[in-house]
N, C-alpha and C positions, 0 to 999 in steps of 0.2 A: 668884234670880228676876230681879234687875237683868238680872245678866250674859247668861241667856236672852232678855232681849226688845231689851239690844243686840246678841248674834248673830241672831236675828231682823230687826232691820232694816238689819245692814250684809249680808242677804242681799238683803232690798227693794233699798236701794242698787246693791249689785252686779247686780240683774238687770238692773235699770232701766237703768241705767248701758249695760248688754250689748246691750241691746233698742235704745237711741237709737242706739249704735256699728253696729247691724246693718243700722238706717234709715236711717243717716248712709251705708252703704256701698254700699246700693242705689242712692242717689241720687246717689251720688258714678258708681259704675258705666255707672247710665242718662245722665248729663250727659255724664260719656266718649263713650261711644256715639255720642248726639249728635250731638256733636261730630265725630265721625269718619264719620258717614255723610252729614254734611250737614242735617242736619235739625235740627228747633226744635218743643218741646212745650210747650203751652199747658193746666194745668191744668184739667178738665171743671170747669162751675160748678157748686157745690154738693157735689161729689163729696169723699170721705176717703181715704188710703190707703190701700192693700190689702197686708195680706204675700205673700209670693213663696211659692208652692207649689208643693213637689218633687214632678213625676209623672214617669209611664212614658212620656209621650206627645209630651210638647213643650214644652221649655226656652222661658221670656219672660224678660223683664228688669225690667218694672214694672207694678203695678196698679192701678187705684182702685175702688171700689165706690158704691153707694147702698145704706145698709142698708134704709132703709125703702120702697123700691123692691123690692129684689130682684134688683139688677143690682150687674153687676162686671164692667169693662171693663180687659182684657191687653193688653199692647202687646211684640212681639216685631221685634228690628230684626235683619237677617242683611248683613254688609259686605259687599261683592263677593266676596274670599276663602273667606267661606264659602259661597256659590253652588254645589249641586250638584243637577243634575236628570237623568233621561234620560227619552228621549220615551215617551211610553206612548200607549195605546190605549185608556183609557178612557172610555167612553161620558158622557155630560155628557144632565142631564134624561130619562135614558130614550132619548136618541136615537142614532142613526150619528156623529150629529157627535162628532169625537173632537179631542184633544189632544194634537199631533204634532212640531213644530217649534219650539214656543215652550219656552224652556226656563224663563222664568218662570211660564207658565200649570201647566206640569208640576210645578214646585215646591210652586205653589200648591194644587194637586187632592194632591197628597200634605201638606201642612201641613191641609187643610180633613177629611182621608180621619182622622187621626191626632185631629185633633176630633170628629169623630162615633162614633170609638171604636175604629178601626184597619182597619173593612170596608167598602168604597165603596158607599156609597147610591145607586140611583137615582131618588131622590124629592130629591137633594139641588138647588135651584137656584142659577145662577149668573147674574150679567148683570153686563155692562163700562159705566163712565163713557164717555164722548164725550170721546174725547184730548184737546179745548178745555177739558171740566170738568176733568179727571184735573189737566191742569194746574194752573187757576185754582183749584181747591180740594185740592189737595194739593201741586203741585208736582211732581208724579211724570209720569212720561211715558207710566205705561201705569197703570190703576187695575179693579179688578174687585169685585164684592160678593157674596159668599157668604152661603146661609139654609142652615144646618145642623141637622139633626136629631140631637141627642146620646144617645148608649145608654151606659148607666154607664162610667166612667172615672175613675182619677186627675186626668185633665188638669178636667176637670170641677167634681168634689165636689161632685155633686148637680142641677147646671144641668141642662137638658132642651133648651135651644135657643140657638144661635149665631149671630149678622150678623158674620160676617167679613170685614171691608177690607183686600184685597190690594194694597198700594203696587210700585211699579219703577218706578227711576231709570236711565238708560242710563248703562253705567258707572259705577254706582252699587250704592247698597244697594239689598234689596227692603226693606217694612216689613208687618208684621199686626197689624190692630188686632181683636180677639175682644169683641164685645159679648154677655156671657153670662146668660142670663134662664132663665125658667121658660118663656115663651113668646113668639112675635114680636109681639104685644098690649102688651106689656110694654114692651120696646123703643122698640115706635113711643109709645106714649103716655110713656115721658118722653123722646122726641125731639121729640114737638109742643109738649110743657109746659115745658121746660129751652129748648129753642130747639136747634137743628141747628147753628148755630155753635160753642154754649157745650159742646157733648156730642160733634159728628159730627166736625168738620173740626179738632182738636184735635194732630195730629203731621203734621208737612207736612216736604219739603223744600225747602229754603231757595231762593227763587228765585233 
């Protein structure tokens, strides 16, 4: 009986053990990052870790959550080298206006399309920062804000609705921050209650 409840806990051990090595390496990973795209992350207040979850849809790098919320916010960083877009034609709000030339806007309508579940919404909206703001509160040179309507997914498990912030630095990385709810209700109320500093403007690049 001894010897069962010490293979028993040199299992605890070992997991445990596996479990900090695996936490230690995301962070380690994400600080890399970082590091190399130029940029600096500022823990949400109040928020805990989140594990990394392998889906169909779309590779991140770090997470955090609010459990008593209902929220979990993704942060995905792509270097210059991994930049690939081509111009596409799709429609934006229901309308004509389409996305042509910008090969970051194009990236982004396919990162927010692979969010919603891999089929382009036309209830999905979009609107851009004021290049002054994009700056001042990101450091990015071009910035955009995605409201996602989600239909089941991996990338997901379970979420129903997305605010995704699209970062671009020139010659630089792009970055996506995924704020994942059950609704944009959610969202907004603990963006009013947590404060928009301490939750919104939290991965910037480095002026």
């Amino acid at each position: 009986m001894k010897l069962f409840h010490a293979f028993i806990a040199l299992l605890f051990v070992t997991a445990t053990a596996g479990a900090q090595s695996k936490t230690g390496n995301v962070e380690a990973n994400f600080n890399k990052l970082l590091h190399t795209a130029g940029m600096t992350f500022k823990m949400p207040t109040g928020a805990v870790k989140a594990p990394i979850i392998k889906n169909k849809q779309l590779p991140y790098q770090y997470a955090v959550k609010y459990p008593s919320r209902g929220i979990e916010i993704r942060y995905a960083i792509l270097p210059k080298a991994g930049i690939t877009a081509k111009p596409t034609k799709t429609p934006l709000n229901g309308t004509s206006r389409t996305l042509v030339n910008d090969p970051f806007d194009n990236l982004s309508m396919d990162v927010a399309t692979k969010v919603a579940g891999g089929v382009p919404d036309p209830k999905m909206q979009i609107g851009g920062f004021d290049p002054a703001e994009a700056k001042k509160q990101f450091g990015a040179d071009k910035a955009t804000f995605w409201m996602i309507n989600i239909k089941n997914n991996s990338f997901a498990n379970g979420y129903k609705f997305c605010n995704m912030v699209a970062m671009h630095k020139d010659n630089g990385a792009n970055a996506y921050v995924f704020y994942l709810a059950n609704s944009l209700q959610d969202i907004m109320k603990a963006f009013k209650e947590i404060g928009p500093y301490n939750i919104y403007y939290n991965l910037k690049y480095k002026q």
